[in-house]
C-alpha positions in Angstrom: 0.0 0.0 0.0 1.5 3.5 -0.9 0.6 6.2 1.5 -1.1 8.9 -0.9 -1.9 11.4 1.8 -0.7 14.9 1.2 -0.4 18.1 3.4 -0.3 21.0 2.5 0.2 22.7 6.0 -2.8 24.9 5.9 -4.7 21.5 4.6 -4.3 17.9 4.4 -6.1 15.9 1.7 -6.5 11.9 1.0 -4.4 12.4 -2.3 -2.4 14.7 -4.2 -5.4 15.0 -7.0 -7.8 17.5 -6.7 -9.8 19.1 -10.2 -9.2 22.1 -11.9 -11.9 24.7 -12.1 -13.8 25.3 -14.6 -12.8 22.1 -16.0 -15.4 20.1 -13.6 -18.6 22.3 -13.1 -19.6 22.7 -9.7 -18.2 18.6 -9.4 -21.7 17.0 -8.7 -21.9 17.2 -12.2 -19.5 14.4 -12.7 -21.0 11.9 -9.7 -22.4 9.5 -12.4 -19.1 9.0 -13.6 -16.9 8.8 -11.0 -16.7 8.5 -6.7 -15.5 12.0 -5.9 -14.6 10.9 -2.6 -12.0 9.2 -3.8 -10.2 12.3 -4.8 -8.0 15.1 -3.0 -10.3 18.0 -3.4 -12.9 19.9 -5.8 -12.2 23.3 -6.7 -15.5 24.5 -8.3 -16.3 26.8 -11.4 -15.1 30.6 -10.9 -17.8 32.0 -8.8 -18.0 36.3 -9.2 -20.9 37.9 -6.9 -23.4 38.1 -8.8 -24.7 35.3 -11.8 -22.7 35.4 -15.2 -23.4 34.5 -18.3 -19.9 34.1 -20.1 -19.1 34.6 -23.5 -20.8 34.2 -26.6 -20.4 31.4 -28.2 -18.8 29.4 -30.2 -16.6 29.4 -26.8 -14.6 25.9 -27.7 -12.3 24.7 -30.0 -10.2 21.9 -30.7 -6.7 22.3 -31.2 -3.3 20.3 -32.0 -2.9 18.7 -28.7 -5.0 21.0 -26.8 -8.5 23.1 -26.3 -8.6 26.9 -26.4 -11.8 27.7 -24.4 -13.4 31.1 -24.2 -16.0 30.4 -21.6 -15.4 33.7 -20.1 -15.9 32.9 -16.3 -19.8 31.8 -16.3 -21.2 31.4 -13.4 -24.2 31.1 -10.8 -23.1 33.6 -8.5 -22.7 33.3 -4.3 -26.0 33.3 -3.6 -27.1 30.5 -5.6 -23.9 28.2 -5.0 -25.0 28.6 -1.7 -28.1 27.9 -1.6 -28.1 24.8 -4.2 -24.9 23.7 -4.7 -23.4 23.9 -1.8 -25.8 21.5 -0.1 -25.2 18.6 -2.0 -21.5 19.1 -1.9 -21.4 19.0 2.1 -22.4 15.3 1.3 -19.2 14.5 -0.4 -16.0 13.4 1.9 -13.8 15.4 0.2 -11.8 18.9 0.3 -14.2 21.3 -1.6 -12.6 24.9 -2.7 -13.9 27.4 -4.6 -12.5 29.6 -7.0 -12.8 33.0 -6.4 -13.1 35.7 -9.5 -14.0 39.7 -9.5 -14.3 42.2 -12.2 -12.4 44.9 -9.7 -10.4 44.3 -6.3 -13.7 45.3 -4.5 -15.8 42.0 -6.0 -12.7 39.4 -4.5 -13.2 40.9 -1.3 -17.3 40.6 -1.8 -17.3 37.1 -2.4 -14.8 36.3 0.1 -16.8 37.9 2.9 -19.8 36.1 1.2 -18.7 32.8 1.4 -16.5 32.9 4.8 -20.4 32.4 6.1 -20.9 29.1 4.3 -20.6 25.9 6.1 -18.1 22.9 4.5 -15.8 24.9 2.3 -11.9 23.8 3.0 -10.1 27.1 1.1 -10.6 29.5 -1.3 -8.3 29.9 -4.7 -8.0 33.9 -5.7 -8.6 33.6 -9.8 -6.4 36.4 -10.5 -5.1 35.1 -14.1 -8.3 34.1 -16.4 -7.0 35.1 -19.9 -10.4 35.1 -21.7 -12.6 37.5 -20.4 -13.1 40.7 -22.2 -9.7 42.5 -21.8 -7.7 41.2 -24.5 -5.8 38.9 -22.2 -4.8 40.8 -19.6 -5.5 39.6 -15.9 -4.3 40.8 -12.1 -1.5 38.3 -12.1 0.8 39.7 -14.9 1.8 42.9 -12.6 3.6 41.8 -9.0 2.5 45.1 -7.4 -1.1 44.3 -8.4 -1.1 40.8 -7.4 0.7 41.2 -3.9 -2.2 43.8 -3.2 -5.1 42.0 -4.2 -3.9 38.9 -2.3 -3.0 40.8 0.4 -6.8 42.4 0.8 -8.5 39.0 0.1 -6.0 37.6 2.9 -6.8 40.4 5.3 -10.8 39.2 4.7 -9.8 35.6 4.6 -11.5 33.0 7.2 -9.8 30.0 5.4 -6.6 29.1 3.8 -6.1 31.2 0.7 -4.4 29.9 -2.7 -3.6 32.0 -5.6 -3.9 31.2 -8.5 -1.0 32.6 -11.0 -1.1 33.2 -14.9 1.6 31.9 -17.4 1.2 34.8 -19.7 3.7 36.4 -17.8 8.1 37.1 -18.2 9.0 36.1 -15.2 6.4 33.6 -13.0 8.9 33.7 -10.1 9.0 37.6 -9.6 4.6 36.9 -9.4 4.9 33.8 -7.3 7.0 35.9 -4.9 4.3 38.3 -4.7 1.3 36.9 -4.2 3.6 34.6 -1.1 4.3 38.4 -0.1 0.5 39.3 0.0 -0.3 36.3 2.5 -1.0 33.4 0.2 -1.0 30.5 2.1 -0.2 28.7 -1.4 0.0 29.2 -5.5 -1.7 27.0 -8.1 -0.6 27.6 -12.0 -0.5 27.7 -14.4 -3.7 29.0 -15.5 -4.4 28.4 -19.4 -1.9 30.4 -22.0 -3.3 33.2 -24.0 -4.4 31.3 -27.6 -6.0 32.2 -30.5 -7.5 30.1 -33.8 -8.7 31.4 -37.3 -11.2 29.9 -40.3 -9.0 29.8 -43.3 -12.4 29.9 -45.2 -14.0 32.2 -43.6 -11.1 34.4 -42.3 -12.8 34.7 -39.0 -12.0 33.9 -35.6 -13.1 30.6 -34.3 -13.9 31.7 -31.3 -16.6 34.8 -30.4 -14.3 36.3 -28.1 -11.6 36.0 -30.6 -9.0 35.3 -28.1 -8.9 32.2 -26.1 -6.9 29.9 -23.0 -5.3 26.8 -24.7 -5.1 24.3 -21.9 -4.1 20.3 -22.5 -0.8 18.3 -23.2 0.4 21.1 -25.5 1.2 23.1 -22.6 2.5 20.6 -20.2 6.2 21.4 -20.7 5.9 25.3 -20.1 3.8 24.3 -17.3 6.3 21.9 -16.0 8.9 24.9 -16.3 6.6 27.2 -14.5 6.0 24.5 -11.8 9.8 24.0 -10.9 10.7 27.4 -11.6 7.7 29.0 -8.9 8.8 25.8 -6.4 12.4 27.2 -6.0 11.5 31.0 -5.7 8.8 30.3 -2.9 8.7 28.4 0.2 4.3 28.1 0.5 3.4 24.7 -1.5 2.8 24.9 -5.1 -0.3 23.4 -6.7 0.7 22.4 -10.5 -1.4 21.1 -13.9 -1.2 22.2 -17.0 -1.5 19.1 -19.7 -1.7 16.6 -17.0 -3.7 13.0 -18.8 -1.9 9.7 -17.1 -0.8 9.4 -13.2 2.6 9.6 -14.7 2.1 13.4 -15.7 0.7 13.9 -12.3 4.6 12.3 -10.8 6.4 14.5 -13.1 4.9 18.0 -11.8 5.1 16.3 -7.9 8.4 15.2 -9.1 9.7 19.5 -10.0 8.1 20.2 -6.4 4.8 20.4 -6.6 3.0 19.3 -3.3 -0.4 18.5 -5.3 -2.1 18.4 -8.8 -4.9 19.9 -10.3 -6.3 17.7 -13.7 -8.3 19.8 -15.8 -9.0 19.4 -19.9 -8.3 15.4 -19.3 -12.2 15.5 -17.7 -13.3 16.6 -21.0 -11.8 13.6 -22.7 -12.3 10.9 -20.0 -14.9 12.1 -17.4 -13.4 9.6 -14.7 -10.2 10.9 -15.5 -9.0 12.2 -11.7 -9.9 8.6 -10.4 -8.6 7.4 -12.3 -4.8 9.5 -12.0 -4.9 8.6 -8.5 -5.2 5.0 -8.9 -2.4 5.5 -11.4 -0.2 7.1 -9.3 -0.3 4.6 -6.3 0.5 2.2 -9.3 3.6 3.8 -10.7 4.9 4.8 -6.7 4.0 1.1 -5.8 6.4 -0.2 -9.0 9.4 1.9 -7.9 9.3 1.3 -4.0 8.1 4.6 -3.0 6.0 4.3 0.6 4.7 7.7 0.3 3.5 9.9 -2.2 5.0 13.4 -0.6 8.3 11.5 -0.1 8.6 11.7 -4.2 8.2 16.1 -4.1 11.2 18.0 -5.0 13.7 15.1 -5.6 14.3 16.2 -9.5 18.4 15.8 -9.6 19.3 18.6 -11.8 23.4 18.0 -11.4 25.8 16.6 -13.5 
């Protein structure tokens, strides 16, 4: 038996596998197709204030190794997640955060304060890098000044561990990472999806209504990887990596650069029982090279020569 438990200090979960938001819905969704209590956590659908309707459509498309979705944040709102949702997650043994999104600073804060009154959440995760909403790309977590402050005020409002998470449409992910551990994060997730964009040849328009899009899946696993090792040696809070991750093997590899946990996003789209099955995969590939426990494998990349 391999030991899969994982802490991350300010949390301890049954496995290093938790979902990505907005990659798994709300997560009861998905309880045809899988036991989520068999996996480390939820994090849920971006949630602003108020209800949202995203995008318009067409908000998906298909690409070389990946999907660029312009979704554009669509959500229920506070209220309603509380009131519905949230009630049929407190059945679930498993680690439930929820992503937090704002159009302005102010909003964070507002759902913050919202949600520090509902019962069964384990953290929150500040969504401080979406790249397709309606500002050609830009997001909070491409400036370190504007990121260490809005961390800093959702910290200060903050009745549960806060994560934040980081954008990879960035120069330098370390100079961010060390800002939003300046603000008060009690950890970073990233990378969030990379800034994409696809054209009809025919038609010589943009595939997607929103023209620009996030292309998440196995295309961007190695600047994810890079991200993941490169934010693990700059910061000393635990890092939360995905980006591309399919197989239990691509789960090892980010743990493997220093990554205390996993999120697995697009490979839901493709395989609904995906996350399952990842952690089954990793006790199998830990079990075939001797390894007792799961957080015994983080950080031991040998870089020398």
């Amino acid at each position: 038996m391999v030991d899969l438990g994982t802490d991350l200090g300010f949390l301890r979960l049954r496995n290093p596998v938790l979902t990505a938001s907005g990659t798994f819905g709300y997560g009861t969704e998905f309880e045809p197709f899988l036991d989520l209590s068999l996996l480390g956590g939820i994090v849920v659908k971006g949630l602003y204030y108020g209800p949202r309707e995203g995008n318009p459509p067409p908000r998906l498309v298909e690409t070389a190794s990946g999907l660029i979705n312009a979704i554009g944040l669509q959500g229920v709102g506070v209220e309603r997640f509380a009131a519905e949702v949230m009630p049929r997650l407190r059945g679930i043994d498993t680690a439930v955060i929820v992503n937090v999104c704002g159009s302005d600073p102010d909003e964070y804060y507002r759902v913050i304060e919202f949600l520090n009154g509902v019962e069964g959440l384990a953290a929150y995760e500040l969504n401080i890098s979406c790249p397709n909403v309606k500002m050609h790309g830009a997001c909070p977590a491409m400036d370190p000044r504007t990121t260490r402050e809005i961390v800093a005020g959702a910290k200060q409002r903050s009745r549960r561990p806060l994560l934040a998470k980081l954008s990879p449409n960035v120069t330098d992910i370390t100079g961010i990472a060390r800002a939003a551990e300046d603000g008060g994060a009690d950890g970073i997730s990233l990378i969030n999806t990379l800034l994409a964009m696809a054209v009809d040849l025919d038609t010589r328009r943009p595939k997607l209504g929103n023209i620009l899009g996030g292309l998440s899946g196995p295309a961007i696993k190695p600047v994810a990887l890079r991200m993941t090792w490169q934010a693990t040696r700059a910061v000393k809070i635990p890092v939360i990596g995905m980006g591309g991750i399919m197989t239990g093997r691509d789960a090892l590899e980010f743990m493997l650069v220093g990554a205390a946990a996993v999120q697995v996003g697009t490979a839901s789209f493709i395989d609904p029982g995906a996350s399952a099955r990842i952690v089954r995969e990793i006790e199998a590939e830990c079990a075939a090279r001797g390894i007792d426990r799961v957080s015994d494998f983080v950080g031991t990349l040998e870089t020398g020569r």
